[in-house]
C-alpha positions in Angstrom: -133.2 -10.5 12.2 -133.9 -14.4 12.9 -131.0 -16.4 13.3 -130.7 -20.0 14.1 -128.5 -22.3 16.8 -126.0 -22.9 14.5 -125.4 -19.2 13.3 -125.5 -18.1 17.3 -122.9 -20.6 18.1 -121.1 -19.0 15.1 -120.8 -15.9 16.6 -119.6 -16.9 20.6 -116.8 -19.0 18.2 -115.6 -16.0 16.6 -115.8 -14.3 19.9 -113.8 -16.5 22.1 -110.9 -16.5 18.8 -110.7 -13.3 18.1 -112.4 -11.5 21.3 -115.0 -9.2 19.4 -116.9 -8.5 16.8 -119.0 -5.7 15.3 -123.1 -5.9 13.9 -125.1 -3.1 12.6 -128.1 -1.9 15.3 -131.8 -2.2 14.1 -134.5 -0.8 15.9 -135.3 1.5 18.1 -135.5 -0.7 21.6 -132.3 1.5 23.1 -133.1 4.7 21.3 -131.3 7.2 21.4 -128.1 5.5 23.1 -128.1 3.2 19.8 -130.0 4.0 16.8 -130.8 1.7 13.9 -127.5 1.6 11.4 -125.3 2.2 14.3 -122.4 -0.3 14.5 -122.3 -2.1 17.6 -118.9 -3.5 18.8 -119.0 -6.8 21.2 -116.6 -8.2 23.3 -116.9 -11.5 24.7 -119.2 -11.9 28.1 -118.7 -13.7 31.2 -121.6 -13.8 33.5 -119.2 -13.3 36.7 -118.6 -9.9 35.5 -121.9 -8.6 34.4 -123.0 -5.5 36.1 -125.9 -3.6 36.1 -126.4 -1.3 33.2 -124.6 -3.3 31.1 -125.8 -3.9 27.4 -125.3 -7.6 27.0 -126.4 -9.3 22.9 -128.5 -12.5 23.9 -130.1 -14.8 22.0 -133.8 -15.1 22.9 -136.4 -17.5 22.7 -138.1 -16.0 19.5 -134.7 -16.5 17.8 -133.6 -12.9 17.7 -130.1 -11.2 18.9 -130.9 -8.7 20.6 -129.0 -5.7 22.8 -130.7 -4.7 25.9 -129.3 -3.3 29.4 -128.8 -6.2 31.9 -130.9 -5.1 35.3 -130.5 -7.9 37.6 -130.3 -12.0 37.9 -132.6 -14.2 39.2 -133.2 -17.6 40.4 -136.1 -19.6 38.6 -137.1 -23.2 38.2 -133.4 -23.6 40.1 -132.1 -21.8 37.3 -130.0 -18.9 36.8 -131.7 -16.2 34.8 -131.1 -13.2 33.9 -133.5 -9.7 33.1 -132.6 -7.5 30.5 -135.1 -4.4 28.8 -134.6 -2.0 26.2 -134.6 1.9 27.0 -137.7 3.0 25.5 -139.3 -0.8 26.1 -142.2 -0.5 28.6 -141.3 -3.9 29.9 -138.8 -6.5 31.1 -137.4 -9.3 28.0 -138.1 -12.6 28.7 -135.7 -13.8 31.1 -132.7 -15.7 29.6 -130.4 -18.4 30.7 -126.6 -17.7 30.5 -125.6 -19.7 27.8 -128.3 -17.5 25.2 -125.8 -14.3 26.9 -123.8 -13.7 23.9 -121.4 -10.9 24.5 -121.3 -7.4 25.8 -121.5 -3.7 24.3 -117.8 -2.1 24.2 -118.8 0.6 22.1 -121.1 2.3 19.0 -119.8 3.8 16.0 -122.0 6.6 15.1 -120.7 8.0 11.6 -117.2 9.0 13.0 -117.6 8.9 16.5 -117.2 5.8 18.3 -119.1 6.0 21.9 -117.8 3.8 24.9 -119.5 2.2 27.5 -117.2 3.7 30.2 -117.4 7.1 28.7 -119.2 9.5 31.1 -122.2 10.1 28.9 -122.5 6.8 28.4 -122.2 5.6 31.6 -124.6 9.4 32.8 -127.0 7.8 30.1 -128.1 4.5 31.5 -127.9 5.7 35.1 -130.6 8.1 33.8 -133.0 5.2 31.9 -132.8 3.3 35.0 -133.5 5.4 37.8 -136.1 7.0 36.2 -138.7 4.2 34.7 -140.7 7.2 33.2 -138.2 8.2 30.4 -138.9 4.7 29.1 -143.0 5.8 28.6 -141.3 9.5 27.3 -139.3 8.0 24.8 -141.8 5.7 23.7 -144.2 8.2 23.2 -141.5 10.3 21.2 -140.4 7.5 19.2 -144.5 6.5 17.7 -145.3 10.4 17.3 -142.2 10.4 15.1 -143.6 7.3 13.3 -146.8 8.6 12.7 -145.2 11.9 11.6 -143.6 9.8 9.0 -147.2 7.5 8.0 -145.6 3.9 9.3 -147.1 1.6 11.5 -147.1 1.8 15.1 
């Protein structure tokens, strides 16, 4: 979903008032942690406290919110940047400055079940996606055979 400057700011308003807010998932970029329709529950973000693993909502470049897992800052152009890429993505986002960082992932409602970062799956989960580079290619691969399955696009 496209969203401009103005609706962005919108939403780190709301979050600094009233400290969190919630957005339905779409896609499949952090499959099968959070599925599309999943309800995603942000808190606000500060970039002191950002660890890695983390799945941090940014604003990027194309003009898309987006929920990635944060893997590591970096200095640019004097800048401070930071790296985020999706569990089945083959391939690092863009990197983006702090102030496109909008929050952070608290948890997911998933029908009636609400999964927490700091739960041990959760936490077991993206341990697992980061050591291990390859389940990024598996899932991947799952995720288009079950596309073609269906007759969408790639």
């Amino acid at each position: 979903m496209l969203f401009d400057n103005e609706t962005v700011d919108l939403f780190k308003t709301v979050l600094k008032k009233e400290g969190s807010f919630h957005l339905p998932a779409q896609g499949s970029s952090m499959y099968p942690f959070i599925k599309s329709g999943d309800i995603c529950h942000f808190n606000e973000c500060k970039l002191s406290q950002l660890k890695k693993g983390d799945i941090v909502l940014f604003y990027s470049a194309t003009k898309r919110l987006i929920a990635h897992r944060y893997y590591k800052e970096i200095q640019s152009n004097q800048q401070r940047q930071f790296l985020f890429k999706g569990d089945t993505n083959l391939g690092f986002d863009q990197p983006v400055l702090g102030d496109q960082i909008v929050g952070k992932l608290l948890y997911v409602q998933k029908r009636n079940t609400k999964i927490y970062v700091s739960s041990f799956l959760a936490k077991a989960w993206g341990e697992l996606i980061m050591s291990f580079p390859m389940l990024s290619i598996v899932l991947r691969k799952y995720l288009d055979f079950q596309q073609r399955k269906k007759g969408g696009p790639n």
